[in-house]
N, C-alpha and C positions, 0 to 999 in steps of 0.2 A: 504494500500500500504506500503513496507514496500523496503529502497532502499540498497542494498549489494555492497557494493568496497571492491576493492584490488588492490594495483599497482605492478605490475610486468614489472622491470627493468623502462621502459620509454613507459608502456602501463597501462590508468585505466581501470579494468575490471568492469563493471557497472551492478549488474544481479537487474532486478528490478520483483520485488513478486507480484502479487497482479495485480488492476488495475491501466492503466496509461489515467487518463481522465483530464477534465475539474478542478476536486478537486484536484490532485494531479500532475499535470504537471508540476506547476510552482515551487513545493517544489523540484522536485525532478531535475529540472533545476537550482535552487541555487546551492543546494548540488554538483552535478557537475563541474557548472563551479567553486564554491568554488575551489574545489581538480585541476581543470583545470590552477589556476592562482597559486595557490600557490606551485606547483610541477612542476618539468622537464618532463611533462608528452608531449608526442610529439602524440599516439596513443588512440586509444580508442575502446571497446569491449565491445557490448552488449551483454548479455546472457539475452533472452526475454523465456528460459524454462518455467520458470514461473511467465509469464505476463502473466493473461487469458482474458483481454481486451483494446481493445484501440481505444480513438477517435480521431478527428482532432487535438486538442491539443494536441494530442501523437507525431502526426505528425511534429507540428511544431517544439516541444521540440527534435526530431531528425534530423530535419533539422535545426535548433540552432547551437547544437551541430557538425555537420558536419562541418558547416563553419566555427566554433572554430579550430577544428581541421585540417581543409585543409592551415587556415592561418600559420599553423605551420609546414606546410609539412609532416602531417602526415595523417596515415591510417585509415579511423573509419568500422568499421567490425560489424557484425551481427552473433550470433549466436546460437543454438539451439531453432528456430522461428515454433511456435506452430502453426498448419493446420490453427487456429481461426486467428489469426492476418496475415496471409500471406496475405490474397485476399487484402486488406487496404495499407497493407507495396507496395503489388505491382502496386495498382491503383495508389496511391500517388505517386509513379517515386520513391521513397529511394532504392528499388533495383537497378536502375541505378548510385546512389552515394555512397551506403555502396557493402561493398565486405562481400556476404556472406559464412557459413561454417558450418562441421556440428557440432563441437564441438572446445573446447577450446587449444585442443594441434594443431590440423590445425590452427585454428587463428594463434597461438603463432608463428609457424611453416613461415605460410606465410608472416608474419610481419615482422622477422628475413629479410627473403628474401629480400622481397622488401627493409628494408631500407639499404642493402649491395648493391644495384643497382645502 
């Protein structure tokens, strides 16, 4: 597993490589909230292109981080979500909490918007 950021304006973009299980949940839930507490970071942006697996503790690790970022009034988004991990994202209800897209300039795109509302 291998985990990619980049903060753009007051959004972390989070692309995680690889598998998000039981071995690497928890690492890759530090690292986050790490960049979550120490930056003005209000949004947040998965790019799952290339995640080719995931289990319950994927799960949770995205529902973690959701309510990190709802207590701050912010957006957490999903995006470029591979055929493999859809049926899971969708069993588990995170489509009903992440706003999904099909790429990075949409994200960007709709994050603007919203926080101008």
């Amino acid at each position: 597993m291998e985990l990619q950021t980049r903060i753009i304006e007051d959004t972390l973009l989070v692309k995680i490589v690889g598998e998000l299980d039981h071995h690497s949940s928890e690492d890759i839930r530090n690292q986050i909230d790490k960049l979550l507490s120490s930056n003005s970071i209000i949004n947040i942006i998965f790019d799952l292109s290339h995640m080719n697996f995931m289990d319950s503790s994927g799960v949770g690790m995205f529902m973690g981080r959701y309510k990190k970022i709802k207590m701050k009034n912010g957006i957490p988004v999903m995006i470029n979500i591979q055929d493999s991990n859809r049926r899971l994202l969708k069993m588990s209800g995170l489509f009903n909490i992440y706003q999904e897209y099909k790429d990075l300039d949409d994200a960007i795109l709709a994050i603007r918007r919203g926080s101008d509302e």
